[in-house]
C-alpha positions as CSV (number, residue, x, y, z in Angstrom):
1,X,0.0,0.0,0.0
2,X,2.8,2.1,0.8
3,X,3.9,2.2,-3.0
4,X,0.8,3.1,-4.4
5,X,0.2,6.9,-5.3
6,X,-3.2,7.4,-4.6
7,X,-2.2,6.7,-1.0
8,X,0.6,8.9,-0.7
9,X,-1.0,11.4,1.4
10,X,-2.4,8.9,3.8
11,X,-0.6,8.1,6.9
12,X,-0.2,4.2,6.7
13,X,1.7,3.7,9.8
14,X,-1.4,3.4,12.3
15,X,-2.5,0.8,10.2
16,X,0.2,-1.6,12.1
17,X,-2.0,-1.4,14.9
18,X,-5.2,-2.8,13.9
19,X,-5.6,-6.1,15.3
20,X,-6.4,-8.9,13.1
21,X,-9.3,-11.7,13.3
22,X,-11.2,-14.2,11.9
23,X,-14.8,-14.6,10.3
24,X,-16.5,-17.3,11.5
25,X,-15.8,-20.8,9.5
26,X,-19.6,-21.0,8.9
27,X,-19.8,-17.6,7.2
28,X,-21.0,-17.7,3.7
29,X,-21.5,-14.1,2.6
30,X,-18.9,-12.2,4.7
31,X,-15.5,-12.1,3.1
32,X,-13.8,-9.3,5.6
33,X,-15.0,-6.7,7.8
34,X,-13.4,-3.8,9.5
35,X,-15.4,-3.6,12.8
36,X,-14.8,0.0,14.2
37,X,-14.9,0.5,18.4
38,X,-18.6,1.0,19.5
39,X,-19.8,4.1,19.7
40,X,-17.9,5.3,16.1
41,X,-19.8,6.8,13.7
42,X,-18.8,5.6,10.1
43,X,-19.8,8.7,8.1
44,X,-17.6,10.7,10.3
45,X,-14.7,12.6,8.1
46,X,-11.8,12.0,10.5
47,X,-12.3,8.2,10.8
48,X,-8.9,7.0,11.5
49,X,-7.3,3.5,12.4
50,X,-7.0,4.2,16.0
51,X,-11.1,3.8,15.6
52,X,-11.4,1.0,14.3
53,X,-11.6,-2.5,17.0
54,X,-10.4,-5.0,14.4
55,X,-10.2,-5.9,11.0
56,X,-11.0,-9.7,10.4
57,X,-11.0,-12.1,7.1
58,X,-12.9,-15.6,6.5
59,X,-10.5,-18.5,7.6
60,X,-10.8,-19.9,4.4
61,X,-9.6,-17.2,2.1
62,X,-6.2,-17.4,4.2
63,X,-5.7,-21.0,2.4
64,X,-2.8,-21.0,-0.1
65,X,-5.7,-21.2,-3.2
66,X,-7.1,-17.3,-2.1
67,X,-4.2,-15.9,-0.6
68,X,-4.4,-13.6,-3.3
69,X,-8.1,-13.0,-2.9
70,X,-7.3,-12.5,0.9
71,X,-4.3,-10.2,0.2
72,X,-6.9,-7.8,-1.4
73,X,-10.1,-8.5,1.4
74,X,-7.0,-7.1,3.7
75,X,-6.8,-3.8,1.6
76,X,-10.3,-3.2,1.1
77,X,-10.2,-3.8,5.0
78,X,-7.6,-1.2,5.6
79,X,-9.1,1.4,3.2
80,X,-12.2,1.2,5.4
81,X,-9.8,1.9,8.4
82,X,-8.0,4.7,6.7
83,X,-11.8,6.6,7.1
84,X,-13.5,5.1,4.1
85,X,-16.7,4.1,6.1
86,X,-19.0,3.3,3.0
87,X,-18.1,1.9,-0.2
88,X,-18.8,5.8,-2.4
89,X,-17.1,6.9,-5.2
90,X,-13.7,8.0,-3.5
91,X,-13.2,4.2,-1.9
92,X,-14.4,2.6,-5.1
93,X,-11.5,4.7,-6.8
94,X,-9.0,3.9,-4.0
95,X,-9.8,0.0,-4.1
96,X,-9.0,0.1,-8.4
97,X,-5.8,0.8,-7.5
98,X,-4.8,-2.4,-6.6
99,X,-2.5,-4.0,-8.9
100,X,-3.8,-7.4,-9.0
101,X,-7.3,-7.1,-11.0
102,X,-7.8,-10.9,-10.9
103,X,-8.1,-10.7,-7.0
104,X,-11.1,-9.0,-7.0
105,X,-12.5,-11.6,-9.4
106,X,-11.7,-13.6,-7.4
107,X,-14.6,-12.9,-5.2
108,X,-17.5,-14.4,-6.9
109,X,-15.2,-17.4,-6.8
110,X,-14.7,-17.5,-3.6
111,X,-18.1,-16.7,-2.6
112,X,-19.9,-20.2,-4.7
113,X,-16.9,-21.9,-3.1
114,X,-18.0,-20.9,0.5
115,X,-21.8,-21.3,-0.7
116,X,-20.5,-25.1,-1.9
117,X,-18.9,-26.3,0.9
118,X,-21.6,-24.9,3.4
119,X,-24.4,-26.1,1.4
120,X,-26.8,-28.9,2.8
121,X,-29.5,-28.7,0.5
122,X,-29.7,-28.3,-2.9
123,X,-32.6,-26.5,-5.3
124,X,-33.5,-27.1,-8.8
125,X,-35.7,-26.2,-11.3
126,X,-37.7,-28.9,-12.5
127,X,-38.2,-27.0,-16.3
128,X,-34.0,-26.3,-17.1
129,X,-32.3,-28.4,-14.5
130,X,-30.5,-25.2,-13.0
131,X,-29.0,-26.5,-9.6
132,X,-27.7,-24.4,-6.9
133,X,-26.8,-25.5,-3.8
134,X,-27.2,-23.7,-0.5
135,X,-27.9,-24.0,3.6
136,X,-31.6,-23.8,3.9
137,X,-34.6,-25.4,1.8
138,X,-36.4,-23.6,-0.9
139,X,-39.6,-25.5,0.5
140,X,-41.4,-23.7,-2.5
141,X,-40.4,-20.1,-1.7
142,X,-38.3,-19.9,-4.5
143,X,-38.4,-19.3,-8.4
144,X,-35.9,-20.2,-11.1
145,X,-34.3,-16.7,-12.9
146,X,-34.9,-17.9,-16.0
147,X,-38.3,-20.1,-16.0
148,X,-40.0,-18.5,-13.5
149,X,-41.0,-22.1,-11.7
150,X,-40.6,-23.0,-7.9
151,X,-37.2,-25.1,-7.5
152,X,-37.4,-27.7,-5.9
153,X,-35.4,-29.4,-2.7
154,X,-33.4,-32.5,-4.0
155,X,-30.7,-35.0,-3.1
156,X,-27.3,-33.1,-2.3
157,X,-24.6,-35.0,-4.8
158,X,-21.7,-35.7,-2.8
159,X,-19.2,-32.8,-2.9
């Protein structure tokens, strides 16, 4: 981060600070979070890393396979903790600055591979076959994208 011109004017070194944590295991949609010390308001101008109580990743994106993902969960992380509380036009400028674009692909990856392994139930549509799998049943409550039918519950293949 430290090499990286959009970021010259930003004092890194309190970043050193923040402690680290993990995401729960079970965690399907949360990638990272940078929790900030109660009481903080996020929209506040003069956010800084001495607000912020910890900055933690999903377990699994610090395997060898998404290190790369997880190298770029960290950044987003930290630009969040450098008083980027939302995700607005300044921080969406700040994040395409990292030099890795296939990291942030990475992402939708990572997210049907949490979705995957978490998954006890599958759904399908009974018109196209479309199978997704996921943690709760669709008991009817869902409709295929493309067919507009209820999916279905079936048999989880084995993974």
């Amino acid at each position: 981060m430290s090499t990286m011109e959009s970021l010259n004017e930003k004092n890194l070194q309190p970043l050193a600070t923040v402690p680290l944590g993990r995401l729960r295991r079970n965690a399907t949609r949360l990638h990272g979070v940078c929790r900030f010390k109660k009481g903080v308001d996020k929209r506040d101008v003069n956010l800084c890393p001495t607000d912020v109580r910890e900055v933690a990743l999903h377990p699994e994106s610090l395997k060898e396979e998404w290190l790369e993902y997880a190298e770029f969960l960290m950044f987003h992380e930290f630009l969040h903790a450098l008083g980027h509380g939302g995700h607005d036009k300044q921080f969406r400028y700040l994040e395409a600055q990292w030099p890795n674009k296939d990291a942030k692909q990475m992402g939708f990856d990572f997210a049907a591979h949490l979705r995957k392994r978490n998954a006890k139930f599958a759904w399908k549509c009974p018109t196209c076959n479309w199978q997704t799998e996921r943690s709760v049943r669709s008991a009817g409550r869902y409709l295929c994208r493309n067919c507009k039918v209820k999916l279905v519950d079936c048999a989880l293949s084995a993974n």
